[in-house]
C-alpha positions in Angstrom: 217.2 -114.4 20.0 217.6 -111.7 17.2 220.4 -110.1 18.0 221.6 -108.2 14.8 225.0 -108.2 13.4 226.3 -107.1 10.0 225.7 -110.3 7.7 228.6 -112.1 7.0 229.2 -114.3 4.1 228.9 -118.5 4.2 232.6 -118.5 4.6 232.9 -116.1 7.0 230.2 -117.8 9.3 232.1 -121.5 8.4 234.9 -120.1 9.8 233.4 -118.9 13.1 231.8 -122.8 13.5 233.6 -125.8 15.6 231.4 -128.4 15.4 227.5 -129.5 15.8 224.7 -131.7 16.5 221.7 -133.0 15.0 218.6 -133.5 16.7 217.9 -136.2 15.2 214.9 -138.9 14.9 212.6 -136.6 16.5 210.8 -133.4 14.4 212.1 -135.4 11.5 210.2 -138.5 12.4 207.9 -139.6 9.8 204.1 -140.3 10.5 202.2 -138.4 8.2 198.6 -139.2 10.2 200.1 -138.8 13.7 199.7 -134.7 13.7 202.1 -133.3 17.2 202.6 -136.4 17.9 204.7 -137.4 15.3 207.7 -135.9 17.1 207.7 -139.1 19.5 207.0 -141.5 16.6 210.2 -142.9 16.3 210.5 -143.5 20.6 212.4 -140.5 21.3 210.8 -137.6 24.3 209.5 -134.2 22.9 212.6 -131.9 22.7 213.0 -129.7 25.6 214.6 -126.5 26.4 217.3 -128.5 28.6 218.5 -130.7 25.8 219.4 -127.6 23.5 220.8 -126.2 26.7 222.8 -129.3 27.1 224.2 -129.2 23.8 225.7 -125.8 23.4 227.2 -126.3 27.3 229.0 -129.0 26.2 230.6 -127.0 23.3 228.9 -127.7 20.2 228.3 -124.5 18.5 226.0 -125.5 15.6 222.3 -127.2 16.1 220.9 -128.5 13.3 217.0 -129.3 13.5 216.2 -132.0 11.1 212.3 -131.5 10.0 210.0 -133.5 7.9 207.2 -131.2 6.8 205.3 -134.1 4.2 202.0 -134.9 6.0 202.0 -131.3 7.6 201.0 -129.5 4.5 197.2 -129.3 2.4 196.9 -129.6 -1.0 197.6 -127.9 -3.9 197.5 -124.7 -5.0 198.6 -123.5 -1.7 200.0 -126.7 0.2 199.8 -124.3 3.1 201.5 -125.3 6.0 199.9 -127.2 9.3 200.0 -124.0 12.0 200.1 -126.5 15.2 203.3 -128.1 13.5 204.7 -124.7 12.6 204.1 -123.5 15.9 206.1 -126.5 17.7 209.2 -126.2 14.9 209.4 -122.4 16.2 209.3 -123.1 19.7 212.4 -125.9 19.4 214.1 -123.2 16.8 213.8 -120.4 19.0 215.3 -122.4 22.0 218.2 -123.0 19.6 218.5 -120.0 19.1 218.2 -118.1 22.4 221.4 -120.3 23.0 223.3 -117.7 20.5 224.9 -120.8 18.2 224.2 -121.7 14.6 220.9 -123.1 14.2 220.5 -125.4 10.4 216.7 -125.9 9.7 216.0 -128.1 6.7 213.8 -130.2 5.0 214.2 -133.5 5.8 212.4 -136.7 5.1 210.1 -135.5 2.3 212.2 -137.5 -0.4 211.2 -140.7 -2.8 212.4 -142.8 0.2 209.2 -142.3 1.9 205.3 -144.2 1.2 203.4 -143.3 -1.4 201.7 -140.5 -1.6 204.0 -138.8 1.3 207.1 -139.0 -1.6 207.1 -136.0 -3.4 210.5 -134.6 -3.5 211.7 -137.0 -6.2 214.5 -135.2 -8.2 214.4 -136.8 -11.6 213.3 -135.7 -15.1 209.9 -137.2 -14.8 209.0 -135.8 -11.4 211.0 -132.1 -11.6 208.1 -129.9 -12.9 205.8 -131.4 -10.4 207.9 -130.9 -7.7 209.4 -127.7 -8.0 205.8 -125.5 -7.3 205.5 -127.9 -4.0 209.0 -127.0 -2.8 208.8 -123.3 -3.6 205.7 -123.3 -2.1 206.9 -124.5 1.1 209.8 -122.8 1.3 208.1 -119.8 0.5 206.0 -120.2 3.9 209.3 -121.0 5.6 210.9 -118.4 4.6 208.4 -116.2 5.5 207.5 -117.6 9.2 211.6 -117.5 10.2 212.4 -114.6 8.0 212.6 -112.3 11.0 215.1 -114.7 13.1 218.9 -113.4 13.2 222.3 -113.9 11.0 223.1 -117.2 12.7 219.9 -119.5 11.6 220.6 -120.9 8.3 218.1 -122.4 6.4 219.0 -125.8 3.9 216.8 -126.9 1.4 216.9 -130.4 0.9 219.1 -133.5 3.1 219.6 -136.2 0.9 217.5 -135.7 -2.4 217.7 -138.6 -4.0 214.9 -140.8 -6.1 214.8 -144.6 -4.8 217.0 -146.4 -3.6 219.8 -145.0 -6.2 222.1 -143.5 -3.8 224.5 -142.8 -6.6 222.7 -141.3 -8.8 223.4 -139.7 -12.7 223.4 -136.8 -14.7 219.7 -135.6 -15.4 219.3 -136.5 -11.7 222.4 -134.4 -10.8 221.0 -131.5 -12.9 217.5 -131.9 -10.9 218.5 -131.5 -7.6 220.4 -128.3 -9.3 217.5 -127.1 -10.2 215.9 -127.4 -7.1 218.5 -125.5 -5.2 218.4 -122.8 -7.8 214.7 -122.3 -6.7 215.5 -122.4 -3.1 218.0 -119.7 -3.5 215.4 -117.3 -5.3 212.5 -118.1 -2.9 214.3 -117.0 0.0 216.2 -114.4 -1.5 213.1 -113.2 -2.7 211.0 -112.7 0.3 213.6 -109.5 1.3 214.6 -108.8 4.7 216.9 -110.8 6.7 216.4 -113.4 3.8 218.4 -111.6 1.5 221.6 -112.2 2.8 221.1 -115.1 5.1 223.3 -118.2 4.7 222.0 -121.1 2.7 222.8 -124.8 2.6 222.7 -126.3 -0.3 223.7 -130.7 -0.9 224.8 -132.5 -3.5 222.7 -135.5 -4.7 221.7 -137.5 -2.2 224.1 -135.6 0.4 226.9 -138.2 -1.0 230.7 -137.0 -1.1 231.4 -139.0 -4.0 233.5 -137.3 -6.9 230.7 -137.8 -9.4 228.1 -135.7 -6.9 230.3 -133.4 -5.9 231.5 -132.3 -9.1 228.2 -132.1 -10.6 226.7 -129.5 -8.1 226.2 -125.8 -9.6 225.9 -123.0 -6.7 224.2 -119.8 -7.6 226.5 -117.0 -7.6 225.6 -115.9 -3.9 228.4 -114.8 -1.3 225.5 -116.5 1.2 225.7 -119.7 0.5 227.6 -123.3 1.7 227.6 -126.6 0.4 226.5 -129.6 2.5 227.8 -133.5 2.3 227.0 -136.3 4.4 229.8 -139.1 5.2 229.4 -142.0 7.3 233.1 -143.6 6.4 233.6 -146.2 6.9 230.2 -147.4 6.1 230.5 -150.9 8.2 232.2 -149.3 10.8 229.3 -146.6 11.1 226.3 -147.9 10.7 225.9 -151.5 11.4 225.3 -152.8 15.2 224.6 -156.2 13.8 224.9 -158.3 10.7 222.9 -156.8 8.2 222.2 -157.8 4.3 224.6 -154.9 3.1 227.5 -155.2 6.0 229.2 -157.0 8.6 229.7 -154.7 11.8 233.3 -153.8 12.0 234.4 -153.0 15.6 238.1 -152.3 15.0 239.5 -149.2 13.1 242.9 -147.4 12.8 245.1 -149.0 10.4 246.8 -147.3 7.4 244.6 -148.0 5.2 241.5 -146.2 7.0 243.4 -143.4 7.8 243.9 -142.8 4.1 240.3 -143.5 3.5 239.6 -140.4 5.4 242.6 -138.5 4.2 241.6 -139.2 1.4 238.1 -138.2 1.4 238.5 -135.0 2.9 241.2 -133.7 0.5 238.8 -134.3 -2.0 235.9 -132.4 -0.3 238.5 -129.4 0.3 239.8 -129.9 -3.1 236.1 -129.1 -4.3 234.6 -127.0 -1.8 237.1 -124.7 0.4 240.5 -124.4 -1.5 237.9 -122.9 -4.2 236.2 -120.4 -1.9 233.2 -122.8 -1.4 232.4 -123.0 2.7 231.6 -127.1 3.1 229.5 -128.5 6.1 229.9 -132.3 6.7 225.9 -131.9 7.6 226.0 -135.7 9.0 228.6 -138.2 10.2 228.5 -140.4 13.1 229.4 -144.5 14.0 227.3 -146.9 16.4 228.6 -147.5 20.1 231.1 -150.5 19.4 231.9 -152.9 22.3 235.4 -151.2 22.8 234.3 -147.9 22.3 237.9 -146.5 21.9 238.2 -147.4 18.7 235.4 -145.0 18.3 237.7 -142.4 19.9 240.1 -143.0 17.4 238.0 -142.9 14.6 236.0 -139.8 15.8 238.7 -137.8 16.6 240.8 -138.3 13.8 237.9 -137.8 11.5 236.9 -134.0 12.7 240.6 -132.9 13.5 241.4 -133.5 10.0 237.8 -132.4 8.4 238.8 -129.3 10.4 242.4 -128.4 9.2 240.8 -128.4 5.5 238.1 -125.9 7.1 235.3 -128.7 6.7 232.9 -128.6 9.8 231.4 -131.4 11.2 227.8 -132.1 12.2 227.5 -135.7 14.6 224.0 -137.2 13.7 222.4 -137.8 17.1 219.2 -140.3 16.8 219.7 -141.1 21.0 218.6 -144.3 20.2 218.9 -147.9 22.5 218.2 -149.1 18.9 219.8 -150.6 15.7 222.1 -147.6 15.1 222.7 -146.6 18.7 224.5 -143.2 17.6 222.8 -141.5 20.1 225.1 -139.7 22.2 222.7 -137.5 24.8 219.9 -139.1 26.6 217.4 -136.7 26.1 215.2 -137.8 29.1 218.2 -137.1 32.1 220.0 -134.2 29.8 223.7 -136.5 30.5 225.8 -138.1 27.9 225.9 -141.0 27.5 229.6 -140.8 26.1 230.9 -137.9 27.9 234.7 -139.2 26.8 233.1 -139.2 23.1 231.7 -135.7 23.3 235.0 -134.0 25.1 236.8 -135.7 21.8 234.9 -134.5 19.0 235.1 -131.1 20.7 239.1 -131.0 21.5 239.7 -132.1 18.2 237.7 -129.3 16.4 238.9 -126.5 18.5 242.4 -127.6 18.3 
């Protein structure tokens, strides 16, 4: 579980990744009065040992557990930390990590997308000073509780900070979410150990891959750290199993024009990000089950071959859902995929 090797740097560990899954829709889940039981809130099974198991025998070689940690912390000055919910994160991360791959643990739904008074990670002007001794404070504890864990457990920040429903977002809002991974860098760093040279994730605003976002993010000077961006592209392909207010489901992909869509975004990311030394995670990408799924093949494994010859590594966002989004691909109560041809493709294309 903590085996030690010489620390390498963020692009040395990019390097030695293929690709990962998220865990995702479970300790994430949001229901800030539920306690333990918030992990089933959104209809998935407590994680088991056998699903991580599952994962990393299939040939994903990076885990990342998405946590929400708003409604499991007190008040201020100390906004310590719930123990029971502590004690269940450990237990999932230390099954990860038994299973000697990557492990990513962040901080997930704690942003302005969540109820009142459970938003707190707002990253704006008139939120930042109020924010900042929260998140130090919790990251602090964080830091502290895994700091003993090995090379391969990375810890990221934030997931999507963004205030609203501004998706987009500007330049004090850019220069907030900077600021906030500036003090996520120097809380780890500072509680020593392990901590001082283990890899960081760090996102743009909002996680978005847009020029504007990605241009505007300032990295510490750390040899430790990676950048993170989430893509769902196409977004009506992706995301929508039914007519929706902001899409139409799309069914069909693979014409010229979406493969330069892609091409296009990812020279872009590795214009930014690794042709300047800067190791890039695609933390999140992933499309609904479609009634001929091999246009999802298509899609899926174009998408992470090419991510992969620019040196960007994919994460597919797993919520095993029979619901609206339906990107689940393992059902977490029988440990078998429910796309086996779908995981063998994402895996052949980022080893080839």
């Amino acid at each position: 579980m903590n085996k030690q090797n010489p620390p390498c740097t963020g692009a040395q560990a990019a390097a030695r990744m293929h690709i990962g899954w998220n865990l995702g829709n479970t300790l994430d889940s949001f229901a800030p009065d539920k306690g333990l039981a918030a992990e089933t809130a959104w209809f998935n099974p407590p994680v088991t040992r056998q699903v991580l198991q599952a994962v990393a025998d299939a040939g994903f070689d990076v885990i990342r557990i998405p946590v929400t940690w708003s409604g499991h912390f007190g008040a201020a000055p100390g906004y310590k930390l719930e123990e029971a919910w502590l004690e269940r994160v450990e237990q999932v991360l230390r099954w990860a990590m038994e299973l000697d791959v990557y492990v990513i643990l962040d901080m997930h739904h704690d942003g302005s997308a969540m109820p009142s008074p459970h938003a707190w990670l707002v990253p704006d002007a008139a939120h930042i000073e109020g924010v900042l001794p929260v998140f130090t404070a919790l990251w602090k504890q964080l830091a502290e509780r895994f700091g003993a864990y090995g090379d391969k457990l990375i810890f990221e920040g934030m997931n999507e900070p963004h205030c609203g429903s501004d998706w987009v977002g500007n330049p004090e809002r850019y220069q907030a979410v900077n600021r906030l991974n500036d003090a996520f860098v120097r809380t780890v760093r500072a509680s020593g150990g392990i901590n001082q040279t283990r890899k960081l994730l760090l996102p743009t605003y909002a996680a978005s891959p847009k020029q504007a976002a990605i241009g505007a993010l300032v990295l510490p000077e750390d040899p430790y750290l990676l950048a993170s961006v989430h893509a769902y592209i196409p977004t009506e392909f992706c995301f929508p199993a039914r007519e929706v207010n902001w899409a139409a489901p799309r069914i069909q992909w693979g014409t010229p024009a979406d493969h330069a869509q892609l091409t296009d975004l990812f020279d872009r990311l590795a214009k930014r990000f690794p042709e300047r030394g800067i190791p890039l995670l695609l933390g999140e990408f992933a499309a609904v089950s479609k009634p001929d799924d091999a246009q999802r093949l298509a899609w899926a494994e174009y998408y992470v071959r090419e991510a992969a010859r620019r040196g960007i590594r994919c994460l597919w966002w797993d919520d095993t859902s029979g619901r609206e989004e339906c990107m689940g691909l393992l059902d977490r109560n029988t440990c078998q995929w429910r796309y086996p041809e779908l995981v063998q493709t994402l895996i052949r294309a980022a080893y080839a």
